[in-house]
N, C-alpha and C positions, 0 to 999 in steps of 0.2 A: 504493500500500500504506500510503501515512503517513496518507492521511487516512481511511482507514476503521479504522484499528490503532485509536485512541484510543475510537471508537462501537464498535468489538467488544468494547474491554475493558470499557469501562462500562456496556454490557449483557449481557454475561456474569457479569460481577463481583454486578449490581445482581440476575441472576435469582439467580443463586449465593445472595444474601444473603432472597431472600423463599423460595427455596425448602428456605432452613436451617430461617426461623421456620415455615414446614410443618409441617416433621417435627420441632419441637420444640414445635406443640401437640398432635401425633399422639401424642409422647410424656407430654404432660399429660392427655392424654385417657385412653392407658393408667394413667395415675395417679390422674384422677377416676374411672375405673370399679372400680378398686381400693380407694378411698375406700367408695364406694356401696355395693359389695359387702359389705364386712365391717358398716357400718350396717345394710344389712337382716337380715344375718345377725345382728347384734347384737337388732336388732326383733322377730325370729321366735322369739329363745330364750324358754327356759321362766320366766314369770314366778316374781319373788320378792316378798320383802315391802321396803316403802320402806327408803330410808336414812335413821339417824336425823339428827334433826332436827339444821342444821349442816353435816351430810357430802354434801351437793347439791353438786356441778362438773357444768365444761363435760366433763367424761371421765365425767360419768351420763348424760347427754343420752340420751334415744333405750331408757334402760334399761326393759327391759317388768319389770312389777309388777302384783302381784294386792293390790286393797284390800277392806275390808266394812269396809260403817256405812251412814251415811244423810247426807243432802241437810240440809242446815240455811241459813239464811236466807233472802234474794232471790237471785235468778237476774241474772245481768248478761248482754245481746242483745249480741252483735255482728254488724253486719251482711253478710251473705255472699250465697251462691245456690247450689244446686245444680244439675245438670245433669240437665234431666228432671222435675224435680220447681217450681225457677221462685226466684224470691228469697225469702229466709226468714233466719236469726238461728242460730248458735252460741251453746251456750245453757254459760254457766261458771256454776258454781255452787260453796258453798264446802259441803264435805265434810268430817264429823264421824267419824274412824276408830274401831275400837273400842278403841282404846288411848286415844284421847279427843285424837287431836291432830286440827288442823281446818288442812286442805288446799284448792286450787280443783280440781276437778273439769271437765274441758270433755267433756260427756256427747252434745254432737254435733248433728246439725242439726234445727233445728225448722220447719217451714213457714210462713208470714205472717200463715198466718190464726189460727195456733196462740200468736203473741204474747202476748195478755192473757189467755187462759184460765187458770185458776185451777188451780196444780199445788202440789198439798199435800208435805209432807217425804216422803219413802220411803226406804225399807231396799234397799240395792241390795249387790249383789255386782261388782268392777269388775276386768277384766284390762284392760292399757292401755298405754302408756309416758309414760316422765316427758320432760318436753318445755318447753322456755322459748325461745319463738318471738319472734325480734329483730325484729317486724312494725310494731313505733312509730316511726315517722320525725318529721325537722321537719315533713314536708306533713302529717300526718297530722292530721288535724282532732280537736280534742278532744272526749270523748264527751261527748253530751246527755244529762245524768245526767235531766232532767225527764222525758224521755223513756224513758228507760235503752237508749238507742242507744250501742253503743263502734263504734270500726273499725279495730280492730285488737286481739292479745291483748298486751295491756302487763300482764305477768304482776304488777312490784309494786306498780303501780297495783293492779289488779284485786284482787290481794289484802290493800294496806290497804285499800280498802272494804271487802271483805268481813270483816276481822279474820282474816285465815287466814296461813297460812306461805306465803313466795312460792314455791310449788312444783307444778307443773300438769301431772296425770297426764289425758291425753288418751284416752278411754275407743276400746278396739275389740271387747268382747264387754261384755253387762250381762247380769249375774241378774237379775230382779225385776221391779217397771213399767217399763216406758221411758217410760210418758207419751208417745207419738207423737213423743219424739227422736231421730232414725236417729244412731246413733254415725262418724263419721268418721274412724277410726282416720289416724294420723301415717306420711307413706310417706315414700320419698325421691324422689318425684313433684316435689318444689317446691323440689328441692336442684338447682339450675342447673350445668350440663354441655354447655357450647358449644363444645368444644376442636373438633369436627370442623367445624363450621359453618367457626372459626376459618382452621381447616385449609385448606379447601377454599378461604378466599378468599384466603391466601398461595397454594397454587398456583396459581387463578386470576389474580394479578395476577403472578406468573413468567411465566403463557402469552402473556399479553399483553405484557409488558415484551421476552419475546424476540421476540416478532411486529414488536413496534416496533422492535428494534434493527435486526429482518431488512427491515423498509423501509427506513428508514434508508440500511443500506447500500446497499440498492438502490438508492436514489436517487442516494445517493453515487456507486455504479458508473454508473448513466449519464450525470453529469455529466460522469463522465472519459471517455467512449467518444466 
């Protein structure tokens, strides 16, 4: 009994201990779908008009707004792909409100072949949410402005080139031309939620740690027989 006492308790104890952190991302998991939830709920309400200028927080994030004006300068590429359609460019553009303030715009994805064609200013109508996408890393390669390739939206970048307020309403419906841009509305698609994944591979390594401890014994026991 003395020599399998010390292998029962430390595999007992050791499952005990992976199968707390389990159920304590089971319980973060019910915490990030509670996160999610009120985001998209926040996404789907009835758009207003921007904050002014200054009053942008991480607690506007995600706020859906209705703008009108027009497209004013270059267009800045970033390069992306869609699904179906093959690789092409996220097209930001800086936006002239009718109050006259000048915002970036990310009016959504363009095709490859549509790159250099010639797209004049336009008068648009824009529902959208406001959105400032922490996608700039140290790897992140810096854009080839010769080109005007970006890879990534590095919102204050983007918008001292453009001269605009660093504030980027991500467009999901347009009045007017789209110019061949499909809009890509902002979801909580890209907002990362692995607590079950998590989960499953704590209880996974409890089934295995008791299976060990149950050889173990085993062995234990017929050493003594």
């Amino acid at each position: 009994m003395r020599r399998i006492l010390f292998p029962l308790i430390l595999g007992l104890g050791g499952a005990a201990i992976l199968v707390s952190l389990g159920l304590w991302q089971l319980q973060r998991l019910d915490w990030k779908q509670g996160v999610l939830a009120r985001i998209e709920a926040q996404m789907a309400a009835a758009p207003g008009p921007l904050p002014a200028p200054g009053e942008t927080s991480e607690a506007g994030k995600y706020q859906p707004v209705a703008v009108e004006g027009r497209t004013v300068g270059p267009e800045l590429h970033m390069l992306t792909g869609m699904s179906g359609v093959g690789p092409g460019y996220e097209v930001i553009t800086g936006f002239e409100t009718e109050d006259g303030r000048r915002i970036l715009l990310d009016r959504g994805f363009l095709p490859e072949v549509g790159k250099d064609l010639p797209r004049a200013a336009v008068a648009l109508r824009v529902t959208g949410n406001l959105h400032w996408p922490a996608e700039a890393g140290s790897n992140t390669p810096q854009p080839d402005l010769g080109r005007n390739i970006w890879f990534a939206r590095d919102v204050p970048a983007m918008a001292a080139h453009l001269g605009a307020e660093p504030v980027l309403v991500v467009a999901r419906g347009v009045e007017g031309d789209a110019q061949g841009i499909i809009p890509v509305p902002v979801t909580t698609a890209g907002i990362p939620n692995d607590h079950l994944g998590y989960a499953l591979t704590w209880f996974s390594l409890a089934g295995v740690w008791l299976g060990m401890t149950a050889y173990l014994l085993w062995r234990i026991r017929q050493r003594t027989i």
